[in-house]
C-alpha positions as CSV (number, residue, x, y, z in Angstrom):
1,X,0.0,0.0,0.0
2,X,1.2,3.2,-0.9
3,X,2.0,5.3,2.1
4,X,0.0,8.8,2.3
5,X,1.8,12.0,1.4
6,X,2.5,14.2,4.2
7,X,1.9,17.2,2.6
8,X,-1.5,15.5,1.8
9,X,-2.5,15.3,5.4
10,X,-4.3,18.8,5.7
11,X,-7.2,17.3,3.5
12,X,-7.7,14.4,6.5
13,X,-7.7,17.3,8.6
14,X,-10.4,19.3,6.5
15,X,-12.8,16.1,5.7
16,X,-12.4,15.3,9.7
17,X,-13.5,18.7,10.8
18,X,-16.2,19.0,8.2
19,X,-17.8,15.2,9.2
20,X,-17.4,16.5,12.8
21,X,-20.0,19.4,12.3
22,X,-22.0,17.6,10.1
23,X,-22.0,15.1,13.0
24,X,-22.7,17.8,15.6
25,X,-25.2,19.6,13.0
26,X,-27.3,16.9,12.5
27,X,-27.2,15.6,16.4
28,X,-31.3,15.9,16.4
29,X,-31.8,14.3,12.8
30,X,-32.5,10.6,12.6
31,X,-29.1,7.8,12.3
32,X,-30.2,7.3,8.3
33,X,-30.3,11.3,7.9
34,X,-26.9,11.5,9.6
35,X,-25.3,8.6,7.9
36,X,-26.7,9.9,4.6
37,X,-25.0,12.8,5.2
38,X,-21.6,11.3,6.1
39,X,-21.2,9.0,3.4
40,X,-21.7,12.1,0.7
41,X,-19.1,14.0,2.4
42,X,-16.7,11.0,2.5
43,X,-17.4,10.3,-1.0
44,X,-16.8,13.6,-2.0
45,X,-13.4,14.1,-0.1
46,X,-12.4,10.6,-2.1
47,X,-13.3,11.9,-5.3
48,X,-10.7,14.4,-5.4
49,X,-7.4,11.6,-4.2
50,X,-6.3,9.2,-6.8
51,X,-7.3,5.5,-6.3
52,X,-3.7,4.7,-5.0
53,X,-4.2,7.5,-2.0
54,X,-7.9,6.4,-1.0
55,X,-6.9,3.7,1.4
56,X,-4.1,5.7,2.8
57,X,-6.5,8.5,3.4
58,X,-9.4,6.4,4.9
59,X,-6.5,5.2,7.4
60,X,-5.2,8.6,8.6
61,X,-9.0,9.9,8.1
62,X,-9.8,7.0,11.2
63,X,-6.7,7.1,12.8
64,X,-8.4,11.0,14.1
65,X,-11.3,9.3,15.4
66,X,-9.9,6.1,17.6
67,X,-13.2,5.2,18.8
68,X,-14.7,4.6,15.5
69,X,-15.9,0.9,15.9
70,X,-15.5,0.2,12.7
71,X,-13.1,0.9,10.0
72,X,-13.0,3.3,7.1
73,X,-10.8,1.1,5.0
74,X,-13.9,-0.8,3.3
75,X,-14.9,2.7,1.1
76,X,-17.3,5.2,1.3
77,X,-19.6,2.5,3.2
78,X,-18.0,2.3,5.8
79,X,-18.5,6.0,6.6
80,X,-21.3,4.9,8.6
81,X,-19.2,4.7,11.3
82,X,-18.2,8.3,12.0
83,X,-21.6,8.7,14.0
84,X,-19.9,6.8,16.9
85,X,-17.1,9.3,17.0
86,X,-15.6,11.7,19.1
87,X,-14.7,15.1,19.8
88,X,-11.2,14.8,18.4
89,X,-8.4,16.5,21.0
90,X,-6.9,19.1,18.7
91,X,-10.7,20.3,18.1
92,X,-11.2,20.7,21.4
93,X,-8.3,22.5,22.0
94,X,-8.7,24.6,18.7
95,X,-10.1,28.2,20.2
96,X,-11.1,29.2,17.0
97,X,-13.1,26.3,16.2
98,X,-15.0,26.1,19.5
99,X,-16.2,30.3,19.1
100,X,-17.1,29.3,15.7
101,X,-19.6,26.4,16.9
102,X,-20.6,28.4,19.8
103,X,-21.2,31.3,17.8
104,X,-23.1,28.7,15.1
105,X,-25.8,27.8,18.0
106,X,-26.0,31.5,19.9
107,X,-29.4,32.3,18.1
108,X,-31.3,29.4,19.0
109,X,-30.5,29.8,22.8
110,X,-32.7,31.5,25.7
111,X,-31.6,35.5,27.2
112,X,-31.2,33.0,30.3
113,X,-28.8,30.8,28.8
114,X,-26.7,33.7,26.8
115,X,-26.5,35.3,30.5
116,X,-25.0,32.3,31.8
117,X,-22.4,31.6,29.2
118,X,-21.4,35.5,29.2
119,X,-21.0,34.8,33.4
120,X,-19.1,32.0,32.8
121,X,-16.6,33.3,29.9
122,X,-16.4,36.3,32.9
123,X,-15.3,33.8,35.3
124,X,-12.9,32.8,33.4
125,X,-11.5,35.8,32.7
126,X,-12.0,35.9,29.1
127,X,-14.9,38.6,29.3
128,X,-13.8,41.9,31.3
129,X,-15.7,42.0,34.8
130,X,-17.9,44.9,34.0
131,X,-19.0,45.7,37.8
132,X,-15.1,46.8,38.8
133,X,-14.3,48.7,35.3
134,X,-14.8,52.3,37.3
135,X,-13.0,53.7,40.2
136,X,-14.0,52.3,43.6
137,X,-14.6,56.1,44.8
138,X,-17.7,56.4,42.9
139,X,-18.7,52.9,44.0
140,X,-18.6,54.4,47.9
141,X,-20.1,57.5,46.9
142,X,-23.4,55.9,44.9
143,X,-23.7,53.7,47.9
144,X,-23.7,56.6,50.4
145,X,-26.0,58.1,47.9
146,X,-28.1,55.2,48.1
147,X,-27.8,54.2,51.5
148,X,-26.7,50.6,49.9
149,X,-24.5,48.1,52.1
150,X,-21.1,47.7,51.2
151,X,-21.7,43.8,50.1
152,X,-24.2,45.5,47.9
153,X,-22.7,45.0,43.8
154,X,-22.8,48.2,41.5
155,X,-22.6,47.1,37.9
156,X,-21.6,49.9,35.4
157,X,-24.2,48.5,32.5
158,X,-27.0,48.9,35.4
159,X,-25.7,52.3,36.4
160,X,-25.4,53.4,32.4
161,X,-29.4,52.1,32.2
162,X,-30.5,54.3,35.2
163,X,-28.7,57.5,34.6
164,X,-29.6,57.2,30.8
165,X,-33.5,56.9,32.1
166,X,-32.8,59.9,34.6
167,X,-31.3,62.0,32.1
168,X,-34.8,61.7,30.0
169,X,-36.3,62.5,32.9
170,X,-34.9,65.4,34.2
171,X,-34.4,67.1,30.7
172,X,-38.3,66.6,29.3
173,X,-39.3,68.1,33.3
174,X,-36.6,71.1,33.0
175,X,-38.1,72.6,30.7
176,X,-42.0,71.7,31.6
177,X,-40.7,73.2,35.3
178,X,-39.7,76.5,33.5
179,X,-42.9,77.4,30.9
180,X,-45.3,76.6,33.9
181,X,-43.2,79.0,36.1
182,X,-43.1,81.8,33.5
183,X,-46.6,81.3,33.1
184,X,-47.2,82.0,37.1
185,X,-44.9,84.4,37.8
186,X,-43.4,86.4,34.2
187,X,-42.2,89.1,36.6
188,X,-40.6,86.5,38.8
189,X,-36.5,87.8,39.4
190,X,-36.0,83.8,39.3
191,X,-35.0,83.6,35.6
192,X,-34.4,80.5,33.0
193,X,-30.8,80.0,32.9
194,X,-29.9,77.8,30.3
195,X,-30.6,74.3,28.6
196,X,-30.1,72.0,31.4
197,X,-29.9,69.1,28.6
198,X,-27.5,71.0,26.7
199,X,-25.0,71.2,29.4
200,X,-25.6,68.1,31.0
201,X,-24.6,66.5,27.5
202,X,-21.4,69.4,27.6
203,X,-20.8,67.6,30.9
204,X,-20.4,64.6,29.9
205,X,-18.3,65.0,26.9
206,X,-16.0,66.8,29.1
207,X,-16.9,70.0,27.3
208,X,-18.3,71.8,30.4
209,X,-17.5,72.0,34.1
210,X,-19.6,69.6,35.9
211,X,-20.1,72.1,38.5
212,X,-22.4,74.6,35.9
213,X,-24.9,71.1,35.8
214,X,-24.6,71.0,39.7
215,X,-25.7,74.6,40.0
216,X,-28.5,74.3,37.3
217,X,-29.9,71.1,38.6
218,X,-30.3,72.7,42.3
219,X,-32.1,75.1,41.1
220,X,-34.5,72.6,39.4
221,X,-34.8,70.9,42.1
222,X,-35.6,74.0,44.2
223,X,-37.9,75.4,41.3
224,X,-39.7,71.7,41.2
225,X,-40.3,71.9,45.1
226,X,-41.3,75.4,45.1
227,X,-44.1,75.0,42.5
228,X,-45.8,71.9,43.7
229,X,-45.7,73.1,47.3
230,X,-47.4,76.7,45.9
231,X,-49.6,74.6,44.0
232,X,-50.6,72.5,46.9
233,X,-51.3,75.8,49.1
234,X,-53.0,78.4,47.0
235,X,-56.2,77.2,48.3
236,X,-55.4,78.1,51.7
237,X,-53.2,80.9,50.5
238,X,-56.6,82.3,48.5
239,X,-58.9,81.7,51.3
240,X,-56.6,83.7,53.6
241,X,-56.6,86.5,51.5
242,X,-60.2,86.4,50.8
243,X,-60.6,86.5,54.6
244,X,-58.5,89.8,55.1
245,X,-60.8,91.3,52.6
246,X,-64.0,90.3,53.0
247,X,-64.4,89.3,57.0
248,X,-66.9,91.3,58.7
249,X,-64.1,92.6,61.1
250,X,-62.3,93.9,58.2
251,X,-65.3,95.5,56.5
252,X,-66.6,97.3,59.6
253,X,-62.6,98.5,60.0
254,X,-62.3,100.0,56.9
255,X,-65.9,101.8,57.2
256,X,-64.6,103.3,60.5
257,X,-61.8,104.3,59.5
258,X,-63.3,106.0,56.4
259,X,-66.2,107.8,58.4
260,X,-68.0,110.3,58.0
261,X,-71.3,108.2,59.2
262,X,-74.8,109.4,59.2
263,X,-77.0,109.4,62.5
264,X,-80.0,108.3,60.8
265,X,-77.7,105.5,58.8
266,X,-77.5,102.1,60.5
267,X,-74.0,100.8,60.8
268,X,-75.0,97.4,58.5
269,X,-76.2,99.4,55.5
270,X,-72.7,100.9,55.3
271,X,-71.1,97.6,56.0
272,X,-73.1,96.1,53.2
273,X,-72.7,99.1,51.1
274,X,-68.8,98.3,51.4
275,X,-68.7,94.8,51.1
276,X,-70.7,95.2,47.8
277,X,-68.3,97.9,46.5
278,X,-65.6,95.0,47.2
279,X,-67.2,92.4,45.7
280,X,-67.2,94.3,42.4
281,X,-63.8,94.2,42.0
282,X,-63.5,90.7,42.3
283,X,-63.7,88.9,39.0
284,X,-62.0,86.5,37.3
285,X,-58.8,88.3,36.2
286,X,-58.3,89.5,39.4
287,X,-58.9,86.4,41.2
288,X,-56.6,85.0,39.2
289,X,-54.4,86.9,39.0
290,X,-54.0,87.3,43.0
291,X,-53.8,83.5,43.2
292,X,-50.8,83.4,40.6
293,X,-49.5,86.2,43.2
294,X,-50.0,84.2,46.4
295,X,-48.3,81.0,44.4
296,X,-45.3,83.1,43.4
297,X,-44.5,84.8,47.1
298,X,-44.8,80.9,48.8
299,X,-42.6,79.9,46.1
300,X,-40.0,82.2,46.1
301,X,-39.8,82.1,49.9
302,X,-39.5,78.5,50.0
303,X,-37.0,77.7,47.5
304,X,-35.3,80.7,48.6
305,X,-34.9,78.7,51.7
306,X,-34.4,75.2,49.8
307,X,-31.5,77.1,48.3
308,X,-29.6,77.8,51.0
């Protein structure tokens, strides 16, 4: 028998690793499907070696799979065999062929499953560790922050999801914050500073101090607070002024104090006479208007002391 060129020995190699996928492929197919599929690949690789080479190359081709129970010498029937073969060693220890099989079945898999491989390839150090790729400092400072236990783990991918969540947030209610404001108080010396979104994005592109989106996003906060408190008291704050105007204390006040009473005049014609001069000049602008006023005094006093 002729002995098999060397040189010749990458096409074992190739027909080995192309059965071994067809193999691994076909794993939920039926033995005849699989076996089908064997023997045409085996018959092709033979097609292509002279009839001298074929036994040579059925040798070294079995020779790769020592468990085969049977031998490939007998032609392309005997192909049948490679179904009880195994993982050869230099495939398992090829790198590049075990990514390219893992990456071959990656669709088919569960979210759960992908998370466990990606854990594991972390584990072993082939995947970087993605909670510890940020300085411990702003680990202690979110967990401050937080009030989180030190056992408790920060991941960076988590962080990047709530801050990119929080940054919708705050920059669709910045400027919501600032029309309603404008709208309650135009005359207000609390003034619209800038885009908050605008430097928040300078911020983080290292193109602004990260002290200017400090400053602006107190006084959000201070803005946000002062208008739903206001909100939540101009009823009371209304009532109270209604009460300094129209109480019967004040009414028969301000007809003393204006005088010049008749003797033949009772004291409640005047008193009604006055009330109904007040009344008049309540109406809807000005009713309005002086609750817009009562919101913007609680609300500058407030975040005037929120500010501080």
């Amino acid at each position: 028998m002729a002995a098999y060129l060397p040189h010749k020995l990458k096409d074992v190699i190739a027909t080995a690793n192309r059965l071994h996928m067809i193999q691994v492929d076909l794993a939920e197919e039926t033995d005849q499907v699989r076996r089908e599929q064997l023997n045409e690949e085996i018959e092709r690789a033979l097609a292509k070696i002279v009839p001298e080479q074929r036994r040579a190359f059925l040798e070294e081709l079995r020779d790769r799979f020592p468990c085969w129970e049977k031998t490939l010498a007998g032609g392309p029937q005997a192909a049948a065999a490679v179904e009880h073969t195994a993982t050869s060693e230099n495939q398992l220890n090829d790198p590049e062929f075990l990514v390219e099989k893992l990456t071959g079945v990656v669709s088919s898999l569960t979210e759960a499953k992908k998370q466990l491989l990606v854990e594991k390839l972390r584990e072993s150090g082939l995947l970087p560790d993605i909670g510890r790729d940020w300085p411990q400092s702003c680990s202690k400072r979110l967990q401050k922050i937080m009030s989180l236990s030190d056992e408790t783990e920060i991941t960076s991918d988590h962080i990047a999801q709530l801050i990119a969540m929080m940054f919708d947030f705050v920059t669709k209610l910045d400027p919501l914050i600032w029309s309603t404001w404008r709208k309650v108080s135009p005359r207000s010396s609390i003034r619209f500073t800038g885009d908050l979104k605008e430097v928040m994005l300078g911020a983080i592109s290292q193109k602004k101090d990260l002290s200017e989106c400090q400053a602006m996003l107190e006084k959000l906060r201070c803005l946000t607070a002062g208008i739903v408190s206001a909100f939540g008291q101009a009823g009371n704050q209304f009532t109270r002024y209604y009460m300094s105007k129209f109480s019967p204390s004040q009414i028969s006040s301000m007809v003393d104090m204006e005088g010049g009473t008749k003797i033949w005049e009772a004291r409640e014609v005047k008193y009604w006479r006055k009330y109904i001069e007040l009344a008049n000049s309540l109406n809807d602008a000005s009713s309005e208007n002086e609750i817009m006023d009562q919101i913007t005094k609680y609300a500058e006093s407030l975040m005037k002391g929120l500010g501080r």
